[in-house]
C-alpha positions as CSV (number, residue, x, y, z in Angstrom):
1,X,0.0,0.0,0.0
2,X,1.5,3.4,-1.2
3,X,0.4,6.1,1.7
4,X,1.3,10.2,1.2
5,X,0.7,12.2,4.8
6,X,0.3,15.9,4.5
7,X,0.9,17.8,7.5
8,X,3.6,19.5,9.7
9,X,7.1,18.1,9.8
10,X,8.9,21.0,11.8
11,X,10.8,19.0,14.5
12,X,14.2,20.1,12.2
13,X,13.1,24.0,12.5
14,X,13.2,23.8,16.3
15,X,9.4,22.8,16.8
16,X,8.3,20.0,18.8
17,X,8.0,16.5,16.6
18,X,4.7,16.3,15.5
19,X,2.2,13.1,15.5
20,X,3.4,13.1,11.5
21,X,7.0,12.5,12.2
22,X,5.9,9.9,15.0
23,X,3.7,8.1,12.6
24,X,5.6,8.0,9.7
25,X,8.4,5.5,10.6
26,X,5.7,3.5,12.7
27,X,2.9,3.3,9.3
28,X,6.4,1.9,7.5
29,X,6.1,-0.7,9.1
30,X,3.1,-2.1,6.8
31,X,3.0,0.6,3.9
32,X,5.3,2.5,2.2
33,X,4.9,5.8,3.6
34,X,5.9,9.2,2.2
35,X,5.4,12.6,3.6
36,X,5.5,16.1,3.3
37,X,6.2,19.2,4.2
38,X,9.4,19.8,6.1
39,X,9.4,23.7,4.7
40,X,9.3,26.1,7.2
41,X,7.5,29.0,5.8
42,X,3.6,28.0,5.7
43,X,2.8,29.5,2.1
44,X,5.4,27.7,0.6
45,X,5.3,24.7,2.9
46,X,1.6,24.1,1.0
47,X,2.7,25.3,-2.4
48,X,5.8,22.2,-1.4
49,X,2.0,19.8,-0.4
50,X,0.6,20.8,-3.9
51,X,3.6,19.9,-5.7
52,X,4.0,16.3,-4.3
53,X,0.3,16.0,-4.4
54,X,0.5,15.8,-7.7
55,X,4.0,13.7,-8.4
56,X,3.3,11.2,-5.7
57,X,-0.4,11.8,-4.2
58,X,-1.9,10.6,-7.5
59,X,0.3,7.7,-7.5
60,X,-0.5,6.5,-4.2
61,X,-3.3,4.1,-2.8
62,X,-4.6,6.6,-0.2
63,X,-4.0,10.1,1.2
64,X,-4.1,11.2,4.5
65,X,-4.2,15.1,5.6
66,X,-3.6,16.7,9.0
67,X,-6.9,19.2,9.9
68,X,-5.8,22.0,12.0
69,X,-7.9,24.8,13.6
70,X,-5.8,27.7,12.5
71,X,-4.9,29.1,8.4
72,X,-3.4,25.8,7.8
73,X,-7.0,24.4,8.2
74,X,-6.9,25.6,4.3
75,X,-4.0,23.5,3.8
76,X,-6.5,20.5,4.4
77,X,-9.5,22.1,2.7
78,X,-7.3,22.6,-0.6
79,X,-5.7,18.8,-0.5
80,X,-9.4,17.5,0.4
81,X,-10.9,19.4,-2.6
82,X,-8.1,18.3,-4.9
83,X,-8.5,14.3,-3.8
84,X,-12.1,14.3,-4.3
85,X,-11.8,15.8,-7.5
86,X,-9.1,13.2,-9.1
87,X,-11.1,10.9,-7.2
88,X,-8.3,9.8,-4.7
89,X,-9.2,8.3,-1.5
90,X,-8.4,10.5,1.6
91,X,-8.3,10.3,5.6
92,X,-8.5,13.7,7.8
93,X,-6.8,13.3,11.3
94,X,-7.9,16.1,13.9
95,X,-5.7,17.8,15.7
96,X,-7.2,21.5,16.2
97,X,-8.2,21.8,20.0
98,X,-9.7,24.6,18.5
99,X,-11.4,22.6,15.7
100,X,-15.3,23.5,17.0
101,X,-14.5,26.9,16.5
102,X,-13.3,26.3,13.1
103,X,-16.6,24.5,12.2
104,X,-18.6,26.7,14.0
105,X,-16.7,29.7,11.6
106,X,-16.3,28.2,8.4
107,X,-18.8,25.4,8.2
108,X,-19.4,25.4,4.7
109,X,-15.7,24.3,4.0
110,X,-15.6,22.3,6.9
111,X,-18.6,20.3,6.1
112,X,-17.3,19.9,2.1
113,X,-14.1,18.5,2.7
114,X,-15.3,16.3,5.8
115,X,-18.5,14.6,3.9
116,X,-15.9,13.5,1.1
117,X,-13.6,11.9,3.4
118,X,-12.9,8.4,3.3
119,X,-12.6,8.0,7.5
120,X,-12.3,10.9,9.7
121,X,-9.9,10.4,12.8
122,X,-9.6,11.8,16.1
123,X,-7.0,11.1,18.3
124,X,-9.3,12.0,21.6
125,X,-13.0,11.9,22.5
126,X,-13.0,15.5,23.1
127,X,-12.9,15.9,18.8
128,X,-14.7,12.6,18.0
129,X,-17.9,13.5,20.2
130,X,-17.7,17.2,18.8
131,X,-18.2,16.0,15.3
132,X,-20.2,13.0,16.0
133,X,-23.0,15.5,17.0
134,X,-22.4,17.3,13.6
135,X,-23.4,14.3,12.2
136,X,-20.3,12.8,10.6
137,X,-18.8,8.8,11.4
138,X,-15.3,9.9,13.4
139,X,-12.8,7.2,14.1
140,X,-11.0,7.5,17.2
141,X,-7.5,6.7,17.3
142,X,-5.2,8.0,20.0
143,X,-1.8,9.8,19.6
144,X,1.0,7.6,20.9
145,X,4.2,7.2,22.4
146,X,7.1,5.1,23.1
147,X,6.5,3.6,26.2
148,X,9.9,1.6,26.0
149,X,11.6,5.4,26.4
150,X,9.4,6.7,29.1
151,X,10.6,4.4,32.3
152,X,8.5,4.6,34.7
153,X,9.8,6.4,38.3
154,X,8.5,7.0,42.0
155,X,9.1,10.6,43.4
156,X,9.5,12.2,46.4
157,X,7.1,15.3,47.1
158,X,8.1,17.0,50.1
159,X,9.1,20.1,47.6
160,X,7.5,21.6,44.7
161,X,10.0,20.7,41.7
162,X,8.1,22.0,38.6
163,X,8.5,20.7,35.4
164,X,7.5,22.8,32.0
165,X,7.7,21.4,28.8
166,X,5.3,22.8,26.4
167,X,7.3,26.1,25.1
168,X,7.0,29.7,24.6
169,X,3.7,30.7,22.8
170,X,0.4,32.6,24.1
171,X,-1.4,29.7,23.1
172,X,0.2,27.3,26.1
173,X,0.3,30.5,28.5
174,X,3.5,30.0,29.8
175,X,3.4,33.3,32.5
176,X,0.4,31.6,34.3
177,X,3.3,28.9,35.1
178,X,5.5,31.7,36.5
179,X,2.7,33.0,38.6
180,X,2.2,29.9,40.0
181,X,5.8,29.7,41.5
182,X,4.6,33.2,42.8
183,X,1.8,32.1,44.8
184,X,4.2,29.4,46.4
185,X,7.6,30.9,46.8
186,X,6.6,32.1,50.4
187,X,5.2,29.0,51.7
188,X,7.7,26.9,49.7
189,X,10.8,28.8,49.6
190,X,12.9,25.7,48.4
191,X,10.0,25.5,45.1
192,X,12.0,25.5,41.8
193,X,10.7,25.6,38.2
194,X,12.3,24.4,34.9
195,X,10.8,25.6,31.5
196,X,11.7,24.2,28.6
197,X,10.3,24.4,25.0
198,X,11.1,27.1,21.8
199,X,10.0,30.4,21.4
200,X,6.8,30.6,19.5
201,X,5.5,34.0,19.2
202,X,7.7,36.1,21.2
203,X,6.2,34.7,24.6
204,X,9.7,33.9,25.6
205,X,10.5,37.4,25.9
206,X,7.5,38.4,27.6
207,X,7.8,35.3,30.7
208,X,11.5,36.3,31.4
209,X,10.5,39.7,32.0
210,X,7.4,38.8,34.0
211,X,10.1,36.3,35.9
212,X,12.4,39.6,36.1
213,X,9.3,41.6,37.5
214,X,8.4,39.7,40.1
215,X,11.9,38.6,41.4
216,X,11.8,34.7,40.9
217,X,15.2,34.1,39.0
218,X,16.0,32.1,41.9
219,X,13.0,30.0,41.5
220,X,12.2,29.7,37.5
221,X,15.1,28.2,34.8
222,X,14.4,28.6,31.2
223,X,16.5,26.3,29.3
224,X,15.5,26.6,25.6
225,X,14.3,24.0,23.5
226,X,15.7,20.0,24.3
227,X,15.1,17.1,22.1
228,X,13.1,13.8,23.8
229,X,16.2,11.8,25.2
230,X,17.5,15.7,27.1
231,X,14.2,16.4,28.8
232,X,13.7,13.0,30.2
233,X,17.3,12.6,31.6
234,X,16.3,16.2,32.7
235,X,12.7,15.4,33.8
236,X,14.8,13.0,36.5
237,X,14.9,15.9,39.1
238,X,11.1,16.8,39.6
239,X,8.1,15.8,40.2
240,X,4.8,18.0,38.6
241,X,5.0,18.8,35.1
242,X,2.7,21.7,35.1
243,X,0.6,22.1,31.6
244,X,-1.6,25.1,31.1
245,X,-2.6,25.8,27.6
246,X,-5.7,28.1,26.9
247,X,-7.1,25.6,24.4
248,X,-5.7,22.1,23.6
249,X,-6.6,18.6,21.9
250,X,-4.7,15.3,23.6
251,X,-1.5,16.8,24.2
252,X,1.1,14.0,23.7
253,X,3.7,15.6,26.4
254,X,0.9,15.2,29.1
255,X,1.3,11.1,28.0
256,X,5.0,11.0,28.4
257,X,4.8,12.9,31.4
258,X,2.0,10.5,32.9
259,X,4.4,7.5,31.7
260,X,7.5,8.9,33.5
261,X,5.8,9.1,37.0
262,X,5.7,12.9,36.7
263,X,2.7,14.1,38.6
264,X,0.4,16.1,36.2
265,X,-1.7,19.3,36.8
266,X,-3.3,20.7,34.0
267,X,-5.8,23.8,32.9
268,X,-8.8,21.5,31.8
269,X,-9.3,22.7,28.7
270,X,-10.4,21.3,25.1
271,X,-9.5,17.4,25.1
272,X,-7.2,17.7,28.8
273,X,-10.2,16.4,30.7
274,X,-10.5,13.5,28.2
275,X,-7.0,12.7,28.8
276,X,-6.6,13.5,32.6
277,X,-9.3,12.6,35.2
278,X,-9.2,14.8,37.8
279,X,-7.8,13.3,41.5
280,X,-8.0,9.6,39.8
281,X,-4.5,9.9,37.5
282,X,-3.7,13.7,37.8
283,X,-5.3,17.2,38.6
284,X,-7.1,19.5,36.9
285,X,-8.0,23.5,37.2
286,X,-10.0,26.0,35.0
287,X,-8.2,28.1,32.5
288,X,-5.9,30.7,33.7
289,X,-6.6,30.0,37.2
290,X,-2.7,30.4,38.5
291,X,-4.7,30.2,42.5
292,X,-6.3,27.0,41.3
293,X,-2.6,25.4,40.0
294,X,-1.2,26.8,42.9
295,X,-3.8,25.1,45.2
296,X,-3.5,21.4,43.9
297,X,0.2,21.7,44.4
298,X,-0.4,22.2,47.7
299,X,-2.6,19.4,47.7
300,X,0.0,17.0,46.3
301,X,2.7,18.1,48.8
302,X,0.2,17.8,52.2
303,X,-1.4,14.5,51.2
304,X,1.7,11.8,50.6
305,X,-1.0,9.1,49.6
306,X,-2.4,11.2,47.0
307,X,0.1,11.5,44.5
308,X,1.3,7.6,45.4
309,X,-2.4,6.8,43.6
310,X,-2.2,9.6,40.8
311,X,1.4,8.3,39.8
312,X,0.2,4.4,39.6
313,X,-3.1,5.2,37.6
314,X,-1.4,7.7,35.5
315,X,1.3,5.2,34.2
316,X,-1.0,2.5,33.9
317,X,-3.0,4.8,31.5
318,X,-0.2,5.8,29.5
319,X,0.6,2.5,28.4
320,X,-2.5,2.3,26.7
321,X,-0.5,4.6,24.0
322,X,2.1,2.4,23.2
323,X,2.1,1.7,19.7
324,X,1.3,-2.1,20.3
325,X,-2.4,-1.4,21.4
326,X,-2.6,1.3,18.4
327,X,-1.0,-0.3,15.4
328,X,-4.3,-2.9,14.7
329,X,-6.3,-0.1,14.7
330,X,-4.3,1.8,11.5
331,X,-3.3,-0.7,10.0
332,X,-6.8,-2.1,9.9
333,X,-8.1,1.6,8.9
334,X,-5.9,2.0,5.9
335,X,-6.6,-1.2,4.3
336,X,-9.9,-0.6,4.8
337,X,-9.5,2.9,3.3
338,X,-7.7,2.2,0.0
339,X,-9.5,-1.3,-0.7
340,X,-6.2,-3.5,-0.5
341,X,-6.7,-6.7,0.5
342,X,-3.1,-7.8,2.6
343,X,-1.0,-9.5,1.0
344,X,-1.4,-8.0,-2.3
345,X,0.5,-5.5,-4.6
């Protein structure tokens, strides 16, 4: 089976690897897999889609596109059109947290390029039970990870030691983490914080100055971005990674994270509470709500049974991702999809 994935392959550029670049090694296994695009500038990273749309896409058994909620959204709603019109099976794969917005803003385009789909796929319930209402047939398959790479470890928790890993953009609202340390630094004056992650949008900036304002330099290390095998050598020395976007799907770092043993505390928004249940494999507090973090640290620290139970659930969860549980369920989708039988071509 000849597969071409369109989406975001960035991880060179200084982003964090996306579900694409996981995938594509693992989908070799049982197709030949080719992918695109590793350009950095997005108008000619889908004029680089277009291109090989046309030399491999129409040469392959079955296309699958990446859906996002912001202008690459069009990326998928241009490679959609063009499949259905040279009749080429295609797969969507949410990943938009923000993807009932997007329908809710452009559901014309949304509801074209989704009715023509082959399969629609959602790597959380959060997406699938969003568009199930809408009416259309969503498959859920969830993101993965290595679980081989993610040993599992017990903390201690008599100290606060923070751990940040989802980078510099307003989007993952990295100053609310900085305020949390804050709220704690009296009470806790031993509390250190470790962000990691690359600078998005300028929000780098922006948190070392608030971390300058409010005198916490002492407290709060920003190390830049680290690839997987630095952060969870790194990730060795604490023990709550801290995760408070302003909208999210089934963010794959909150998985690792829950695989390590890290304790996680999250803003339950989009997917999160999908992904986390609240005081059964992790914590969970409204968006923005720096108090609310603050308090379920607390929490963790004063009751040392607590986080013995998040810790054990939380790994036992995460294993669910491993690639073992969620190979049958692609592998089943994409012969499905492009009507190979196994075994054949």
């Amino acid at each position: 089976m000849k597969l071409v994935y369109f989406g975001n392959k960035l991880s060179n550029h200084g982003r964090s690897k996306s579900v694409l670049e996981t995938l594509e090694p693992l989908l070799g296994e049982f197709c030949e897999v080719k992918t695109y695009s590793n350009v950095r500038n997005q108008y000619l990273r889908f004029l680089d889609m277009l291109y090989h749309f046309f030399k491999e896409g129409l040469r392959s058994d079955i296309i699958m596109i990446d859906v996002y909620s912001t202008k690459n959204f069009y990326f998928a709603y241009m490679l959609g059109w063009l499949s259905s019109i040279y009749k080429k099976p295609y797969i969507l794969f949410l990943h938009g947290g923000n993807l009932p917005l997007r329908y809710n803003n452009s559901k014309r385009k949304v509801d074209q390029v989704f009715k023509r789909a082959k399969a629609i796929v959602a790597p959380s319930n959060y997406l699938k039970s969003f568009f199930e209402s809408k009416g259309f047939s969503v498959e859920l398959i969830p993101n993965i990870i290595d679980i081989k790479k993610f040993p599992f470890q017990r903390r201690e928790f008599t100290q606060p030691r923070l751990f940040y890993i989802r980078g510099f953009g307003k989007m993952y609202n990295p100053q609310m983490t900085v305020r949390v340390v804050m709220e704690l630094r009296d009470e806790y004056p031993g509390i250190q914080l470790t962000m990691i992650g690359s600078d998005i949008d300028g929000s780098l900036q922006e948190t070392q100055k608030l971390i300058d304002d409010l005198k916490l330099g002492a407290h709060i290390k920003i190390l830049g971005k680290k690839n997987q095998e630095e952060w969870i050598e790194l990730s060795k020395q604490y023990n709550i990674m801290l995760s408070n976007p302003l909208i999210d799907n089934t963010p794959v770092s909150i998985i690792e994270g829950m695989a390590l043993g890290l304790l996680i505390i999250s803003t339950d928004v989009g997917g999160v509470s999908y992904l986390v249940s609240d005081n059964e494999d992790g914590m969970l507090v409204q968006s923005e709500d720096h108090k609310g973090m603050a308090n379920a640290i607390r929490e963790v620290i004063n009751n040392p049974s607590l986080p013995i139970r998040l810790q054990e659930n939380a790994r036992k969860k995460a294993e669910l991702f491993s690639w073992e549980h969620i190979r049958p369920k692609w592998e089943n989708l994409l012969y499905y999809c492009s009507d190979i039988k196994r075994g054949s071509k």
